[in-house]
N, C-alpha and C positions, 0 to 999 in steps of 0.2 A: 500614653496615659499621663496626664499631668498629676503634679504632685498636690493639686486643689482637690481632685481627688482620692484625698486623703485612706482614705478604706481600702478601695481597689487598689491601690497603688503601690502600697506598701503591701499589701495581702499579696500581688501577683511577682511582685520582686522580689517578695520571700519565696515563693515557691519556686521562680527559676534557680534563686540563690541556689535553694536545696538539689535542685537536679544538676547544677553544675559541682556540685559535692562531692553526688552520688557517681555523674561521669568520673570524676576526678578519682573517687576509690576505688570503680571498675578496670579505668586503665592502669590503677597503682597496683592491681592483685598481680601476685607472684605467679601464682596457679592459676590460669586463664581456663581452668575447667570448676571455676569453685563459685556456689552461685551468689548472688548480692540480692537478698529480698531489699523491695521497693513498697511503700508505705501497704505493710501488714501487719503486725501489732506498733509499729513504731515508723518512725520518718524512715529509716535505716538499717539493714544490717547486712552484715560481712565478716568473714569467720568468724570470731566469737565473741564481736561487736553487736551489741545494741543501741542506736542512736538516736540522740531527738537532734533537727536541727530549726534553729532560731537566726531569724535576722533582723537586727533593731538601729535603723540607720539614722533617727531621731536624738540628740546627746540629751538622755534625761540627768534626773539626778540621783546623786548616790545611793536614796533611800528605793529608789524606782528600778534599777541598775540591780541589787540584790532582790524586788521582789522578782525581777525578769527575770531572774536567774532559780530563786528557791521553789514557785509555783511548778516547773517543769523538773528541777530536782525530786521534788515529792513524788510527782507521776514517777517517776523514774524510780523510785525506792521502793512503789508498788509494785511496779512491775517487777522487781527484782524479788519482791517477797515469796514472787509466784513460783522464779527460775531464780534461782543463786549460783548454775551452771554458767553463765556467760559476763561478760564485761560490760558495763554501760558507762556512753557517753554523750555529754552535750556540749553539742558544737554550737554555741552564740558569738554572733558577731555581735558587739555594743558600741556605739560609735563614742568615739575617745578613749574608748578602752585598749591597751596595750595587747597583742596576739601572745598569747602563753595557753600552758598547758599545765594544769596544775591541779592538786589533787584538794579535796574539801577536808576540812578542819570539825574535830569532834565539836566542837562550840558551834561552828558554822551550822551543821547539820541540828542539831537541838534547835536551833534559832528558826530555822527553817517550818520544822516542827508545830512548835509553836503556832507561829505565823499561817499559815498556809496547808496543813494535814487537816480532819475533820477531826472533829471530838473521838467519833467513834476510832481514829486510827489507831491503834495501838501496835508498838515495834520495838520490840525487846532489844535490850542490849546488844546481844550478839548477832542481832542483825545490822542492825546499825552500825556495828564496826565491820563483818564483814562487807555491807556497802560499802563504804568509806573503801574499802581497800581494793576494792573494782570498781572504782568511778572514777571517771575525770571527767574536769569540768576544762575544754578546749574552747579558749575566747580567741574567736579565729579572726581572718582578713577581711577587708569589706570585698563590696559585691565585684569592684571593678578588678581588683588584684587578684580574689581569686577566680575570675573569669578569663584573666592574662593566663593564670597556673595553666587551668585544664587545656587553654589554645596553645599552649607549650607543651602542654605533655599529648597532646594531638600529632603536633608535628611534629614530633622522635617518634611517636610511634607508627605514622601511617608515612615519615617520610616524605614530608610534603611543605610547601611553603606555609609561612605563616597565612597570609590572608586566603590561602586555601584552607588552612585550619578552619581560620574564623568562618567563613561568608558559606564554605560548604559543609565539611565533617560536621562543624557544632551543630549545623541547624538540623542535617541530617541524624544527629547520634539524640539529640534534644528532640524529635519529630517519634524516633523510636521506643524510646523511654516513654513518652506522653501513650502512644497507641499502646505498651504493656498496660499503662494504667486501663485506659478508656475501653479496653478489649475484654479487660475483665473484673468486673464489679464488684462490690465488696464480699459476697456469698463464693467466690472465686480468690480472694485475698492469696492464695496460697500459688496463684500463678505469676502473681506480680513479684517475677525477680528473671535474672539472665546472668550470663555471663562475660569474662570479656573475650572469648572463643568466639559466641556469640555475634555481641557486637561489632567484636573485627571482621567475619565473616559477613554483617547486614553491609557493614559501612565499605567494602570489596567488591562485594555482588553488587550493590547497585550501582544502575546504570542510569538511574535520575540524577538533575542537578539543581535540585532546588537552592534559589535566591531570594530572599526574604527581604524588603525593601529594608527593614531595618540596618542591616549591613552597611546598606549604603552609608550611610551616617560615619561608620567609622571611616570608610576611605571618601577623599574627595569625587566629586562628579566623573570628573574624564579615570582617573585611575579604575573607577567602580566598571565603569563601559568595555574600559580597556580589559579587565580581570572577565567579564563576561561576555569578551571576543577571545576570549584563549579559552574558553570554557563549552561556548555552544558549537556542535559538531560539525564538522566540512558539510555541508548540503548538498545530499546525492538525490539526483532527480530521479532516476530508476526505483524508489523509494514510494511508499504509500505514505505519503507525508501528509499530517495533519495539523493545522494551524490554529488554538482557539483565540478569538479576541474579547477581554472582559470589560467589562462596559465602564470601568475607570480610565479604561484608554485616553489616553488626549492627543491632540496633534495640536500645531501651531497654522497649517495651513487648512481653505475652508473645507475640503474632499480628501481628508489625509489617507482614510481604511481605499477607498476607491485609487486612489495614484498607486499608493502602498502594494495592491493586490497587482494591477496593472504593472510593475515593476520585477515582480518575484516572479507572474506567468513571461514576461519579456524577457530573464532570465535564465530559469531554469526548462520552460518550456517552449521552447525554438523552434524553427523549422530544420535544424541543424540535427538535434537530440529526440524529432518525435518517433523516431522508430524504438526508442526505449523508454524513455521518459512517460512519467505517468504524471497528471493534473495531481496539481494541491488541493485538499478539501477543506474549505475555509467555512469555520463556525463561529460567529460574531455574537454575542450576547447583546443586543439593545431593542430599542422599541420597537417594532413595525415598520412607520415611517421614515427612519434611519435607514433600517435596513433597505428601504423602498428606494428609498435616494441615492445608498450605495448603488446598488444593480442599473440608477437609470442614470447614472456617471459611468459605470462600465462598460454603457453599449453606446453611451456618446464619445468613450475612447478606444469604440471600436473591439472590446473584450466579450469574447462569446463562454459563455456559464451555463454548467447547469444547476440548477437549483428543483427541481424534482417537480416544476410548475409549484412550488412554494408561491411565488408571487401572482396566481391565478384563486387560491385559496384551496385548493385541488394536490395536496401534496402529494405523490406517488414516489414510493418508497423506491419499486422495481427502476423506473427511469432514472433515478441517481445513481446508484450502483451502478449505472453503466458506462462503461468505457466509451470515451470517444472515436468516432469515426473519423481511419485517417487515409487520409490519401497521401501515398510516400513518392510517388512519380512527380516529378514537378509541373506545376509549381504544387508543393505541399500543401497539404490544408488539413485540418482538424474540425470537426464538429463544435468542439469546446476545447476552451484551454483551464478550467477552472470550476471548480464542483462549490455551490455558494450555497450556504442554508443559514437560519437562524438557530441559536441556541436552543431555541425552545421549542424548534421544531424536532435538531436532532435526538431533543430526549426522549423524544415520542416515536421515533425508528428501533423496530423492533431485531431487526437482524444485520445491525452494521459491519462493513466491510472491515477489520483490521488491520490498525495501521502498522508500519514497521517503525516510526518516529511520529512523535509529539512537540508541536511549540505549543506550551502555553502562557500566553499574555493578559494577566488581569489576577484581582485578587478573588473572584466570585468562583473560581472550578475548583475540585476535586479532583485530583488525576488519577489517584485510585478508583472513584465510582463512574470514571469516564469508560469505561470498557470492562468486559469482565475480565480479561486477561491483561494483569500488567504487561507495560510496555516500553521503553526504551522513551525518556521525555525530559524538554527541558523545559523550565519553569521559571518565571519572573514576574512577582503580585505585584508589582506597580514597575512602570514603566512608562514613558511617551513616546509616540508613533517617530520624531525624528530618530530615537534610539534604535527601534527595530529596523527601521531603515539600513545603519551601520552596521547591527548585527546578522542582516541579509547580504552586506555588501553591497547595499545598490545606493543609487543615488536619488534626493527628491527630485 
């Protein structure tokens, strides 16, 4: 998102700000059974914290700098009015502003007042100082520093390299936070929270390794490739292995998806390994005529497919799902070496085979609504075909 994009940009960088926060008080809890609600009356809470958070990466000026500060104090003295049992705090970052942690000033708070409460607010003395006396106002780090913290405090806790922090845990621990929200709507407020029990147990159990092209950014090209050859798993052929391709793919040569498939059946499905070894099921997301083109590059390289008579306009579900005929006596022969369909056919199969691994390539799938039954998968939204190339180990 460019910064010309003035609204969105700063609206979507405050929100990760705040969820790198909320990681960051998750992993810092003492009691990894204690929970952390997640925006239900407030940005934040955590034992007997109340938080707004604020991020302002714009340097205004000093008179703009305390309304950014007093208009969210107010809220905040509301809420207090309701519950005087817990501590509230606001965490804004203000760009040129010094990081401290400091407590509001009986003048401060009047000024506030003034300014920014409605006529009708009225707040007695002895509220107003008991606020005061449970409030801080925490003018924190900007976005980059404290997004260093939480990748540091990732890696002491899960034991793990730094760019395994960044490029995995975060996007993983940021993916689950996001579904607490989106899982349950505001009428449900009261489920939006976890703990860090919780979350060390999501971020252990799973067996996906989602890569977020954004990462790349932080390491250079060949580093990126290299971190994503120690990440994607030994390829076992005895495996019901399924391959998706998203229709941002690119290659540099003119038949890239066609060689590419032609390379991984020459590989993994041999005449050597067909008495175990089971065909790849490759599901490409693009037009028609792509896919037409693929298929008639694979029988001019000699590659036998099945695609369920996809290509006749006649899909049959039954003839995919079948295993190929082999003859194991020599010379070997197979039926097929390679199960071919389009995206938009497979979404229209109504009882597909499960797989045992997942590659997915492109940023257009959902790996969760790909199957009903989570599944062991690795994942990379943008990517080019000479890269998958190297992370098949084969060559163009």
């Amino acid at each position: 998102i460019m910064k010309t994009e003035d609204g969105a940009y700063y609206a979507i960088k405050g929100f990760l700000y705040q969820f790198d926060y909320t990681i960051l008080k998750i992993l810092n809890q003492t009691d990894e059974n204690e929970f952390v609600k997640i925006e239900q009356e407030q940005d934040l809470e955590y034992e007997n914290y109340v938080v707004q958070i604020k991020h302002h990466e714009t340097k205004y000026t000093s008179s703009k700098q305390k309304e950014l500060v007093g208009k969210p104090t107010i809220k905040l003295l509301k809420e207090f009015e309701n519950n005087q049992t817990k501590k509230y705090c606001l965490y804004i970052h203000l760009e040129g502003k010094t990081s401290e942690r400091i407590s509001l000033k009986t003048e401060e708070l009047e000024n506030f007042i003034i300014k920014y409460a409605k006529s009708t607010d009225i707040f007695n003395s002895k509220l107003k100082q008991n606020f005061i006396n449970n409030f801080i106002i925490d003018y924190s780090k900007d976005f980059i520093t404290q997004y260093n913290e939480v990748c540091q405090k990732i890696t002491d806790i899960f034991n793990c390299d730094e760019n395994v922090a960044k490029i995995n845990y975060h996007g993983l621990i940021r993916n689950y936070l996001l579904k607490i929200l989106t899982d349950n709507p505001k009428e449900k407020a009261e489920k939006r929270q976890t703990t860090l029990s919780e979350l060390k147990e999501f971020a252990n159990k799973s067996n996906s390794i989602i890569i977020h092209s954004e990462y790349s950014k932080i390491l250079n090209e060949k580093k990126y490739l290299n971190y994503l050859k120690t990440q994607i798993r030994e390829i076992n052929y005895t495996y019901n292995n399924y391959i998706f391709f998203g229709n941002n793919i690119k290659g540099k040569s003119a038949y890239p998806f066609s060689h590419l498939i032609q390379k991984i059946t020459d590989k993994y499905f041999t005449n050597k390994n067909l008495s175990k070894a089971k065909p790849f099921t490759i599901v490409i997301d693009k037009q028609p005529n792509e896919i037409f083109e693929i298929k008639k590059q694979l029988i001019k390289l000699n590659i036998k497919f099945n695609d369920g008579y996809e290509g006749y306009g006649e899909f049959s579900e039954q003839v995919f799902k079948e295993q190929p005929l082999i003859k194991t006596s020599k010379p070997k022969i197979s039926s097929f070496s390679v199960k071919l369909i389009s995206f938009e056919t497979f979404q229209n199969i109504k009882n597909i085979n499960l797989p045992d691994m997942i590659y997915i390539f492109g940023n257009n799938f959902n790996s969760e609504k790909l199957f009903d039954n989570p599944r062991a998968y690795f994942s990379v939204d943008n990517i080019e075909i000479d890269q998958i190339f190297e992370l098949f180990k084969i060559k163009e």
